[in-house]
N, C-alpha and C positions, 0 to 999 in steps of 0.2 A: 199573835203572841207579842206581850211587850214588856220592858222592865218600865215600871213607876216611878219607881223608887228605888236609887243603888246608895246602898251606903258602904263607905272601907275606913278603917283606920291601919296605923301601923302597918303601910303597905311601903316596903321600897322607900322613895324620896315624896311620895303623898302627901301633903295635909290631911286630914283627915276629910272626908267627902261626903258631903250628903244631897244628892242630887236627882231631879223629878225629869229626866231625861225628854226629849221630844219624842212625840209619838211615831213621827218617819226618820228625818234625820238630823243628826248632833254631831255637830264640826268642832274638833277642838284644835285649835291653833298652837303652833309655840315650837321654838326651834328644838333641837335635839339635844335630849338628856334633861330635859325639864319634868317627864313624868307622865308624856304623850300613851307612851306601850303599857308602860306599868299600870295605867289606868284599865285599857284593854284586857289585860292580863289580871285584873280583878273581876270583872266582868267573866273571862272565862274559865276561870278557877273556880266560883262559886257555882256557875253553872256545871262544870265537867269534873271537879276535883282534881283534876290534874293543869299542870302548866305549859302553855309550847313556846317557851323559853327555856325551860330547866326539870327536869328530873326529882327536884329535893324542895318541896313545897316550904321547906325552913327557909331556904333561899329568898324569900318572899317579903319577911319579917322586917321592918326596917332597925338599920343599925341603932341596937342601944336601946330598942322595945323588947318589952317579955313579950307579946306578943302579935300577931295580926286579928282583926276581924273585918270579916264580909259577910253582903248580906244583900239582896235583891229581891224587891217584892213585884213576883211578875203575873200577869191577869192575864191568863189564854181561857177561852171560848167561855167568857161570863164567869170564870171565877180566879180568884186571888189567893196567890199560896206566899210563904215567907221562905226564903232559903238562907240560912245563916252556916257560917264557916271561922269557925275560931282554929287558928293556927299556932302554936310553940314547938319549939326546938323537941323533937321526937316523938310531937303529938298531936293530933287534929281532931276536934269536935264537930259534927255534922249536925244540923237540925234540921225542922221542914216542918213549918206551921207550927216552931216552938217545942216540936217532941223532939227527941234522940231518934236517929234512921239505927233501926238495925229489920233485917239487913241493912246494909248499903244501898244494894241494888233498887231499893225501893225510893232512895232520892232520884235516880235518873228518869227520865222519858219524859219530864212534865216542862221541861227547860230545857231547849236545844240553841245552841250557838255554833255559828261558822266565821271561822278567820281567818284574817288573809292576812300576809307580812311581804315585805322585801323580800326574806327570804325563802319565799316560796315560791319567787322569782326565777332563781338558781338551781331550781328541783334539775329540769331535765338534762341538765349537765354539770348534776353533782353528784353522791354516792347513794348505792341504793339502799343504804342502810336509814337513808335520808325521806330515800321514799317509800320505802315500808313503811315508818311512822305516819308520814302525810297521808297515807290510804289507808290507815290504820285509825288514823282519826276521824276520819270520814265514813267508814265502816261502822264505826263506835257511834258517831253521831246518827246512823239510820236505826242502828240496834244494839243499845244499849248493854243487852247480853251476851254482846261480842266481850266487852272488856274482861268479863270472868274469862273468857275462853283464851285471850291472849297470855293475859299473867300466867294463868296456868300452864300456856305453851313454854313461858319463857323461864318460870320455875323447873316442870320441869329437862327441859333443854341445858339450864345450868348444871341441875345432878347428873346427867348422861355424861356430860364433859368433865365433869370430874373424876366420874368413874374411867373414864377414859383415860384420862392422864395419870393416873394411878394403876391401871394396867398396864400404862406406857413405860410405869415406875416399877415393877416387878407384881401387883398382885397377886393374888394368886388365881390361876387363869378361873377357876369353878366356881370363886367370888363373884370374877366379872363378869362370867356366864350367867351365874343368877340374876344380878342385879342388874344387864342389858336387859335381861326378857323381862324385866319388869317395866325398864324406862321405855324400851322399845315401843311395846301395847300400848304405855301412855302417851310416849307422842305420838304414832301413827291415831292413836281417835283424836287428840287434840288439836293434830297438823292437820287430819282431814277436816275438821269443824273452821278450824283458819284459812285453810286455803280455798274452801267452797264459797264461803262467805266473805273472803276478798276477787275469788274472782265471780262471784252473783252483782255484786257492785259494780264491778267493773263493767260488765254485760250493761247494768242497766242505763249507770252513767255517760256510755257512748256516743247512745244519740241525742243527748241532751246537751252535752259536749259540743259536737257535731253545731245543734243550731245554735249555741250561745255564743261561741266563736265567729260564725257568720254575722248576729247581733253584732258582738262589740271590734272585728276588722273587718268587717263587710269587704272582702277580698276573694278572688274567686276559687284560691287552696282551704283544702278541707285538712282540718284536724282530727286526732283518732287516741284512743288511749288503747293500750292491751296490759294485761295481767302475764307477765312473763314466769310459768312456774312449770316444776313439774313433778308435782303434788297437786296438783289439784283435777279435778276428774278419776282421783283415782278412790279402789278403794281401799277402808283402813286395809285390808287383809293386804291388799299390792303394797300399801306405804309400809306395812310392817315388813314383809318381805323383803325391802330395798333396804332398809336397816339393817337386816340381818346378813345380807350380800355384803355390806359396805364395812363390818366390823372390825377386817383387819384394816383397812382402809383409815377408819375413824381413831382407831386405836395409834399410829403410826401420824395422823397427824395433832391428836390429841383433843379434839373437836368433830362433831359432828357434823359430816360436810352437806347432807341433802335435808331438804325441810324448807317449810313457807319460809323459815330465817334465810333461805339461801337467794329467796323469788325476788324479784323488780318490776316496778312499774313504768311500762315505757308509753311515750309521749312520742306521736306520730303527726310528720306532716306531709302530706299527698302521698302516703303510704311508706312515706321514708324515717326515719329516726331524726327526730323535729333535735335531738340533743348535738348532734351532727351535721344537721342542714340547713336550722330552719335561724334566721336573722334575730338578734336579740329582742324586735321587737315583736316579732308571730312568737316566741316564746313566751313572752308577758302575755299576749293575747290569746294563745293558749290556759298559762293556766286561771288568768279571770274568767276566761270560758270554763274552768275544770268549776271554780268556786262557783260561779253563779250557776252549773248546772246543777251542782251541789245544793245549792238553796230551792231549785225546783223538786229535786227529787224529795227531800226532806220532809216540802210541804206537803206534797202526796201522801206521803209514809203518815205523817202525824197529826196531815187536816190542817197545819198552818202555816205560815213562813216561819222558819229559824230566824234568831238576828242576827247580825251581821256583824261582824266586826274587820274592820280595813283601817290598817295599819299605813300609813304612808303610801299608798300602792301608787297615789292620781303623778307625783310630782316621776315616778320610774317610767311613766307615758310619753309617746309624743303627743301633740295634742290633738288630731285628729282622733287617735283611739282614745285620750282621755273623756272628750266628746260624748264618744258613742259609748265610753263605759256608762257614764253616768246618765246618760239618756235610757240606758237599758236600765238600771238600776231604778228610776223612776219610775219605768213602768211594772217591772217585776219586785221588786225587793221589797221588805217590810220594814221595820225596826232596824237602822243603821246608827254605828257608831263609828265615826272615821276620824281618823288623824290626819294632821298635815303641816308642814312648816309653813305654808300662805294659804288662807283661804279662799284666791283665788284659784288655785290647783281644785278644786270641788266646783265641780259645774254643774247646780244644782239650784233654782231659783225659787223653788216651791217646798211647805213642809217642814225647814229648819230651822234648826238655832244653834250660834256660833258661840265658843267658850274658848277662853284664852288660858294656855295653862304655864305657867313660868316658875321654876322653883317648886313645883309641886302643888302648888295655890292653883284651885283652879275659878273663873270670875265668867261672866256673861258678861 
């Protein structure tokens, strides 16, 4: 799988872009706040429809445009599809080969992208509402039909909490009675479909984890990830039940307190809590082990490498692991698009081509 050709306008601080990317890897240079991410973040917006920068795809538009447009023409196993993404303030247009997607769901699977940031650096001793999403989008990236099933969790998960707080406010108890047993049923099939399917990823990610880690710190501590929940394994009839248990519980704190929203993703080293023990640099080396086993599992699932996207990650290395990152990356990885303030931080001799991006302008 490869993009050909990416084009964006009215993106952020952009120029407008139209660019025939390299088939392995594309270094774009340029200090910070020139237009490095937000290039990235075109790249994975068209692919995913969603941003991991920001929540409000308007957010995107650059200041004093009506609107944005994306668009990436990418050829996996001999054929060539078009992906277009017209964005304005409280409305997005989707296409794929020129037609209208409706469904939606009928744009994803044909386009997979994995990214990496700084701050994803920070995961395993930041909050776990941090890392839900990060296993959330990696869940999403192997099955696409996860994303219905999340929204849906988190829709409705809002209406439960409302009704909550509103029986906290006097309802009337046989209102809230009715309309638990209604939300209740819908999160217990929802939460079960979320938490199976977060922790089936997890399982499968471990040992691939496991060797990518050894790849790029060749150290002789072993890394581990677990799915911390407890919703999962169960079934909907037990999930419902623990709802129904927890009602004055949930009512009194005006939120619903058990559910995949409550679960975390922990990060382990030599069977310890890496958040707790492990040195800021087995941390980084952690999680470019999570990312690149990330990109092994992916191509299994869908017969090709994802592409890659690596956001400043080389210059957060010492340079023994920046080394061995990029040496595993030549052997395993496909289609990369990386960022970096020098590009000597990219230690990579074969395959590329470097672009400079300053003001938004970006040049070869």
């Amino acid at each position: 799988m490869k993009i050909s050709l990416l084009t964006a306008s009215g993106i952020r601080n952009l120029a407008p872009v139209e660019l025939a990317p390299r088939e392995r890897f594309s270094v774009f240079v340029g200090q910070n706040g020139q237009g490095k991410t937000n290039l990235l973040e075109a790249i994975y917006v068209v692919a995913t429809l969603r941003s991991f920068r920001t929540s409000r795809l308007a957010d995107l538009i650059a200041f004093e445009q009506p609107q944005a447009q994306l668009g990436a023409r990418v050829e996996r196993e001999g054929l060539t599809r078009i992906y277009e993404v017209a964005l304005s303030p409280g409305s997005r247009k989707v296409m794929l080969d020129g037609k209208p997607m409706r469904p939606i769901a009928r744009y994803f699977g044909g386009f997979n992208v994995v990214v990496f940031t700084p701050e994803d650096l920070a995961l395993p001793r930041g909050s776990p509402s941090d890392r839900r999403r990060f296993l959330d989008r990696a869940v999403f990236n192997q099955g696409p039909e996860y994303l219905g099933a999340i929204q849906d969790y988190e829709k409705v998960l809002k209406q439960r909490n409302t009704v909550l707080k509103q029986a906290a406010q006097g309802l009337v108890a046989s209102r809230v009675s009715a309309l638990l047993e209604v939300y209740d049923l819908q999160l217990a099939q929802l939460g079960s479909v979320v938490a199976s399917s977060r922790a089936r990823f997890v399982h499968t990610i471990q040992p691939a984890l496991e060797d990518a880690f050894q790849a790029i710190g060749r150290s002789p501590h072993r890394a581990g990830v677990r799915y911390v929940s407890k919703t999962a394994g169960l079934t909907v009839e037990e999930i419902l039940a623990h709802l129904h248990e927890t009602h004055a519980r949930d009512i009194a704190t005006e939120s619903t307190q058990s559910g995949p929203h409550r679960d975390d993703l922990a990060f382990d080293l030599d069977g310890r809590d890496a958040g707790d023990f492990a040195s800021q640099g087995q941390l980084r080396a952690i999680m470019l082990a999570w990312k690149t086993a990330e990109l092994a599992i992916l191509a299994k699932t869908h017969g090709e490498l994802p592409i890659l996207l690596l956001d400043d990650v080389s210059s957060e290395l010492d340079p023994s692991r920046n080394e061995f990152l990029f040496e595993h990356l030549a052997n395993k990885a496909g289609q990369c698009f990386i960022t970096t303030t020098a590009g000597s931080h990219v230690l990579l001799s074969r395959d590329r081509a470097d672009y400079r991006i300053e003001n938004g302008q970006i040049s070869s």
